[in-house]
N, C-alpha and C positions, 0 to 999 in steps of 0.2 A: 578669598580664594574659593572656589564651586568645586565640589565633590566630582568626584570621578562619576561617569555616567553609567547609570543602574542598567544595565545590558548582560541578560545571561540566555543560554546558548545550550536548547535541547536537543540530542540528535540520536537517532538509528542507530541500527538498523531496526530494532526489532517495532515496529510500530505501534502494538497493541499497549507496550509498558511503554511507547513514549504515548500517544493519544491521553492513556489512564493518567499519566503524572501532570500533564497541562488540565485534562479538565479536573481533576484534584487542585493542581494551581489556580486557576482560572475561577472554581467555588469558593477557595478560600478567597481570595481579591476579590471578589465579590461582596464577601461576607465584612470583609471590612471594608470598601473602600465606596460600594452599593454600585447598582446596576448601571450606570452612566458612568461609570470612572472604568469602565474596561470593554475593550472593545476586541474585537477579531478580525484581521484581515489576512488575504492567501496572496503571495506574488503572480499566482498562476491568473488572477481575478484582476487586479485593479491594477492600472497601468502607474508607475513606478512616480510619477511625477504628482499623482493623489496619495502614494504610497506616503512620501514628502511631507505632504501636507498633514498627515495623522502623525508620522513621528513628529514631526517639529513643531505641531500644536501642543501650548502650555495646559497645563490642568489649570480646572475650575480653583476660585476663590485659595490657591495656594495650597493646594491636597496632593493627589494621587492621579495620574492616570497611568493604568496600567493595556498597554497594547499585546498581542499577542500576534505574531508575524511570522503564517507559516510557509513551506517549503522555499526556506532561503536558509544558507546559502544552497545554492543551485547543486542540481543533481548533474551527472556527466550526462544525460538523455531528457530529451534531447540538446544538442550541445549548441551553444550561443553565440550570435554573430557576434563580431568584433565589438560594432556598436554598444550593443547589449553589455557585453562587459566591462568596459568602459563605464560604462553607465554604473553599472552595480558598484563598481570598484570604485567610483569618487563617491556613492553614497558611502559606499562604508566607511571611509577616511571621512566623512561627514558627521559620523554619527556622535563625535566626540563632545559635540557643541548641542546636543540635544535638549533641550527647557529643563530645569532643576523640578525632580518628581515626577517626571517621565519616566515609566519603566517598560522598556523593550524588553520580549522572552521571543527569540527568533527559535522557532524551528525545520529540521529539515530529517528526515526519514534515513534517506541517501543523498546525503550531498558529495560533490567530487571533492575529494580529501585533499586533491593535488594542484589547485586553482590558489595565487593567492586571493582572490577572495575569502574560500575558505578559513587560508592562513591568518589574511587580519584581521575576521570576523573571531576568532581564535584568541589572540593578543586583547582584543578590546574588551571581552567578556567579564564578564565580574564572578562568574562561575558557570559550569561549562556539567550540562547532565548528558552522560551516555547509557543510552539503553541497548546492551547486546543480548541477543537471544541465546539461553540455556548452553553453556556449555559442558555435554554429558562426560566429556574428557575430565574435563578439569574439575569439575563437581558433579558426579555422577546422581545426586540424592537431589540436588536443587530443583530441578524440575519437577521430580515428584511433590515435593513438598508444598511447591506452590502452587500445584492440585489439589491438594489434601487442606490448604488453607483458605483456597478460593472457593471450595466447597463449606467450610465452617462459614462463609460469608454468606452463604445464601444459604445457611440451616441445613446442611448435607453432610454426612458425617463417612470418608471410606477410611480404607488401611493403605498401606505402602504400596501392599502388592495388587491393589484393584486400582490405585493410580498408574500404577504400569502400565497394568492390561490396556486403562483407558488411552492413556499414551500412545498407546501402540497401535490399539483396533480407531480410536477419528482420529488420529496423526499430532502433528506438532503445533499448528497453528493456535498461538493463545486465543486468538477471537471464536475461533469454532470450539473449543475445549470450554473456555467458558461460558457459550453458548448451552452447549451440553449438560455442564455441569448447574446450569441452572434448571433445567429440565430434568435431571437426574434427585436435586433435591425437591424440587416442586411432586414427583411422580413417589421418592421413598421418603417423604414425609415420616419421620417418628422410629425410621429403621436405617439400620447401614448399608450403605450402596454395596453390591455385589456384583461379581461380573457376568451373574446373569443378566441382571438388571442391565447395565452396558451394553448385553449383547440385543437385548430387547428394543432399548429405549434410545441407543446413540444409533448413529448414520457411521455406517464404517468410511476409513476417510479416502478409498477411489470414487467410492459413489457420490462421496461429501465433493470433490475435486470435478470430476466429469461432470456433473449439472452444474455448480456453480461460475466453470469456466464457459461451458456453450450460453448459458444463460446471461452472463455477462458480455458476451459477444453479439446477441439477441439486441441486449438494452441499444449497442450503439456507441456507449460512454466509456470515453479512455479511461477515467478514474476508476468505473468498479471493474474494466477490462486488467487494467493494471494490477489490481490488488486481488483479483483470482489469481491470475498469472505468479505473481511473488506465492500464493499460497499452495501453488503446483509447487514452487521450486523449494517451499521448503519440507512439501512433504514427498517428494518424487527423486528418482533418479533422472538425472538429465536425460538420459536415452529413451528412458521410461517416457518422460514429459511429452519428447518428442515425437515420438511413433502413436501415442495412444493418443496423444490430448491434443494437441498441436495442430498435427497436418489432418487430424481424423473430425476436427471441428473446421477447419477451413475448407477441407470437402468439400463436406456437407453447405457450406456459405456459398462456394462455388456452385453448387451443385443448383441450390434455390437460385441465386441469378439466374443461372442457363434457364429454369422451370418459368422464370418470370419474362424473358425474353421469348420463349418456344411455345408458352400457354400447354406442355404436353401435363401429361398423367405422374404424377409425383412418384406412381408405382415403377414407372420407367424407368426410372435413374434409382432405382432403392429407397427410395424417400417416404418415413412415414409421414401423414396429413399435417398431424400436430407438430412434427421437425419442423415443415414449410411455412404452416401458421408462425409460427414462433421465430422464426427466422427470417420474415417477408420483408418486414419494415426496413433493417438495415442494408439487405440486400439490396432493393430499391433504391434505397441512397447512397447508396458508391456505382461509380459509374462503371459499367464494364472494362472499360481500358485500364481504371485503376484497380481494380480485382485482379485483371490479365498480369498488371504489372507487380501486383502481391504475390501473384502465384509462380511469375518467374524465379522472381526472390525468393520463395521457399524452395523453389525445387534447385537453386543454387545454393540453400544454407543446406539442404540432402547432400547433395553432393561434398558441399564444402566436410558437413561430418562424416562421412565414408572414404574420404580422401588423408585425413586429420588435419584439414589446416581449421575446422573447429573442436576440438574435444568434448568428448560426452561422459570423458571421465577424470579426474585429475581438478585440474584448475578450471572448473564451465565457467568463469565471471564472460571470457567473451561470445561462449556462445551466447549465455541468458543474455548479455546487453544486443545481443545483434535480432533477438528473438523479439525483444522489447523496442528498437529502435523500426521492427518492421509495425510492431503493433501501432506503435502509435503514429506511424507513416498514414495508417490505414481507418483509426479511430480517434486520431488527436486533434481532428477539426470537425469533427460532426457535432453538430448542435445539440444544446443540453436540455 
């Protein structure tokens, strides 16, 4: 009789503690099973039917292979034709027959909770990790502490109340906090971090948010487009997001096309040299018609929020997905 198949199941939302727990997974398998017995594949990357062929291939000499398969199950955006699902949905009724010492660790960030793909990737799992981001409700100390602890990890030593400040002045986002936090102990080497030190040494986090989202827009690529975006929303008011970050960077994107079509004076339109520089490349690669056709669409998600059939406050899951299903209208085919 064959064991139940070794399949566990890491998921979001909060990305930074899921990433941190798979590559912690992924050193240990390594460490025991050595660098050929574990591999990484994305579903966004390799088409579903080599997907196949890496699960259903047996390990060497009777060992370990340990795979790691990320963003499945599927996220609601963008959302899957028929076909597609179909497809997903006989692998995962598939997956029960998998080579004995095969171990699958699927993860997904945000996948759509309501799909049963979802549900039977759910059932089949042999343990199922959720990473939620800090809830200050319900554990109001948690957050801090795991400042205060991230910092003993890189030799940084503060108090409760200078983890607030920092909390408060670069925002919520774990990746930029520990970013900081490792520059905070590299800088107070031998002393305890204080909030002057913070106010000196960190990036407060509109300024941390507004460059890294135009700059991301720059690159071209949906993925670090995407995960500026998520780090607007977790440090912004939706309203905030929109008026400031949003339509104030797409402008400006607008603004360089027209400069690249018209050859005028970048001073004409408002435009400093270095916005234009930095913004040339993508602008050139979407074509006018589909900019024209972006920009309709924001000035009907305007509308849509001044009217309320989207909220800016209360429940936003459907403005931020309508906000994201234009992004990646717009950057989810440009080459990498």
């Amino acid at each position: 009789m064959s064991s139940a198949p070794e399949i566990f199941l890491a998921l979001g939302p909060d990305e930074f503690l899921l990433r941190e727990h798979l590559d912690n997974y992924k050193t240990g398998a390594t460490k025991k099973y050595g660098d050929f017995s574990v591999s990484t594949v994305s579903f966004l990357d390799i088409p579903l039917s080599e997907l196949q062929n890496e699960v259903f291939s047996p390990p060497f000499f009777g060992g370990k292979r340990v795979l790691f398969l990320s963003h499945f199950p599927p996220a609601a955006s963008p959302a899957l034709s028929e076909e597609k699902r179909e497809s997903y949905l006989s692998f995962v009724e598939s997956l029960s027959d998998i080579p004995e010492g095969v171990v699958l660790i699927f993860s997904s960030a945000t996948p759509d909770r309501r799909t049963k793909i979802f549900k039977e990737m759910e059932k089949i799992a042999k343990l199922t990790w959720k990473f939620e981001s800090f809830d200050e409700k319900k554990d109001p100390h948690r957050f801090s502490e795991w400042i205060i602890e991230r910092a003993k990890r890189y030799g940084g030593v503060l108090g409760q109340k200078e983890a607030e400040f920092l909390k408060n002045y670069a925002g919520h986002s774990l990746n930029v906090l520990d970013l900081e936090l490792q520059k905070l102990a590299l800088f107070c080497a031998g002393k305890t971090i204080t909030q002057k030190d913070i106010e000196s040494l960190s990036v407060p986090a509109n300024e941390i948010a507004d460059f890294a989202f135009s700059n991301a827009v720059a690159s071209g690529r949906f993925s670090q487009v995407s995960e500026a975006f998520q780090d607007l929303t977790e440090n912004f008011e939706a309203g905030m997001i929109w008026n400031r970050d949003i339509l104030s960077v797409f402008r400006t994107l607008l603004k360089v096309k027209t400069l690249s079509l018209t050859k005028d004076d970048p001073k004409s339109l408002g435009l400093h040299p270095f916005v234009v520089s930095n913004m040339r490349n993508i602008a050139n690669s979407v074509s006018e018609e589909k900019l024209l056709v972006a920009y309709k669409k924001l000035l009907e998600i305007d509308c849509m929020t001044k009217d309320g059939r989207l909220a800016l406050t209360g429940n936003t899951d459907p403005f931020f997905l309508t906000i994201e299903t234009l992004l990646h209208d717009i950057f989810g085919h440009q080459k990498k």
